[in-house]
N, C-alpha and C positions, 0 to 999 in steps of 0.2 A: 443426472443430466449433465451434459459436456458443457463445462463454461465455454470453451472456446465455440460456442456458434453464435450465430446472427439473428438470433428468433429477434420479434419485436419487442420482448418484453425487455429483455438483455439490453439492446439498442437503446430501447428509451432511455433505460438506465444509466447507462453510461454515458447518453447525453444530457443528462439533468445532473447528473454529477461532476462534470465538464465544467455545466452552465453554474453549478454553484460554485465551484471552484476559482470560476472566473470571474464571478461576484464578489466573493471574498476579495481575491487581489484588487479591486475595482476598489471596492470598500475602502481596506487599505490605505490605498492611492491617494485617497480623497479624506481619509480620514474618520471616517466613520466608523470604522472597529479597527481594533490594533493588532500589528503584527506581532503575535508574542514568542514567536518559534525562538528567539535568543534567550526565553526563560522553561523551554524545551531541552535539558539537558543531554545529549547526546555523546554515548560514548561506543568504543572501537574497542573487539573483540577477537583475538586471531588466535589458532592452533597452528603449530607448522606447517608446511604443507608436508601431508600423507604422499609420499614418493606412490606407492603402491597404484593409488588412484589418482595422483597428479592435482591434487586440489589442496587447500586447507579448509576449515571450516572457519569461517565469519560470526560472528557475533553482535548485531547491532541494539545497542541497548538507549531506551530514551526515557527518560521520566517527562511526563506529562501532568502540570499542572491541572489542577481540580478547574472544570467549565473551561477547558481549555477544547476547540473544535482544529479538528486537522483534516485535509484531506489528503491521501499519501498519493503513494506514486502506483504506476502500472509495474506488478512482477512479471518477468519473466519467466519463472518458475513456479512447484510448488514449494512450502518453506514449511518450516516449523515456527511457531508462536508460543513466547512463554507470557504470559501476566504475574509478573512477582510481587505485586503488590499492586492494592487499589481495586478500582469499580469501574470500568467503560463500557460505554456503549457504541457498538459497531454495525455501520449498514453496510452492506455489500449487494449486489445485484440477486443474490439468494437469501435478504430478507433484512433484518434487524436483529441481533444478539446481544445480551449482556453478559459481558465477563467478569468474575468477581477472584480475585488473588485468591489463592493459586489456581491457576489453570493451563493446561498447554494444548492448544488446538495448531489443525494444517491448513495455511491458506493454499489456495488453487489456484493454478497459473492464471495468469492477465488478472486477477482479482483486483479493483480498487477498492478502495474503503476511503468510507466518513466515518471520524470518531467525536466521541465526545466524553471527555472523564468525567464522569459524575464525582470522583474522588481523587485525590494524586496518584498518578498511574505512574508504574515501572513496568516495559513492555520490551522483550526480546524478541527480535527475529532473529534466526538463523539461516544462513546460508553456505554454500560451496561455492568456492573462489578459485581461479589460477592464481592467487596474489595471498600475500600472507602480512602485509603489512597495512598501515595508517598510508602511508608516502603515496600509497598507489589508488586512493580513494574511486579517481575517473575511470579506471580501469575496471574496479568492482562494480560501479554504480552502470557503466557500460555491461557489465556481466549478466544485475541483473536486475537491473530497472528495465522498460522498454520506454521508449521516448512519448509512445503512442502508441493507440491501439491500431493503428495502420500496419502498424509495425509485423505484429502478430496476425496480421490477416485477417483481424477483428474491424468491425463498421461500430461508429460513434456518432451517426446523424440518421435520425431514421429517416427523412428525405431522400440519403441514397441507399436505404434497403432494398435489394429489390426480392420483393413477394414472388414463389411461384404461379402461375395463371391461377384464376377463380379464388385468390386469398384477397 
């Protein structure tokens, strides 16, 4: 099935995911669970860029603390996923999975995810970039985050879905 459409089930999803997400920072805010993304190690990944195809490949690699809960960002793309090491659990709008080191799955465009390491995780995305260095981070993250699922011509409130007649 097309992630990119508007069914209800999709919708909900992604506004319950929203809404936790926006929990979490609330949380946060206020103190009640801590932001731990600074013990989230985060590192940068770059091949030259291929003249050929005008891109380089990206590499974003993060180690994930053990009961550590994230919730990422909207791709733009589809990507490659490596698990080098560790145990997570991932939900996405097509279900719940447990990944266990080694494993390389493809995430689908607009896909958000909720994780949760059951164990210390090391977790690669891959990506294609205009850009081949650290310096130009906003340009990548512009490449291929989306800001919102607006963005993509995806709906995130199921209040403004609109049903065709008789649904």
């Amino acid at each position: 099935m097309n992630n990119l459409a508007n069914t209800p089930t999709k919708v909900a999803f992604r506004e319950k995911m929203e809404l936790a997400q926006n929990t979490m920072m609330e949380w946060q805010a206020e103190g009640i669970c801590d932001d731990v993304m600074d013990e989230c190690i985060l590192t940068h990944h770059f091949s030259p860029i291929i003249e050929e195809f005008g891109c380089a490949v990206y590499g974003r690699q993060i180690l994930i603390p053990k009961d550590t809960v994230i919730i990422g960002k909207i791709h733009r793309h589809s990507h490659l996923n490596v698990i080098l090491k560790g145990k997570i659990l991932v939900t996405t709008e097509f279900g719940q999975e447990y990944f266990e080191a080694p494993h390389v799955f493809t995430s689908k465009v607009a896909t958000k995810r909720g994780v949760r390491a059951v164990e210390d995780t090391l977790w690669l995305t891959i990506h294609l970039t205009t850009q081949d260095s650290e310096e130009n981070m906003d340009e990548i993250e512009n490449e291929v985050i989306a800001p919102d699922y607006q963005t993509l011509g995806l709906e995130n409130v199921l209040d403004n879905l609109r049903l065709p007649e008789g649904e």
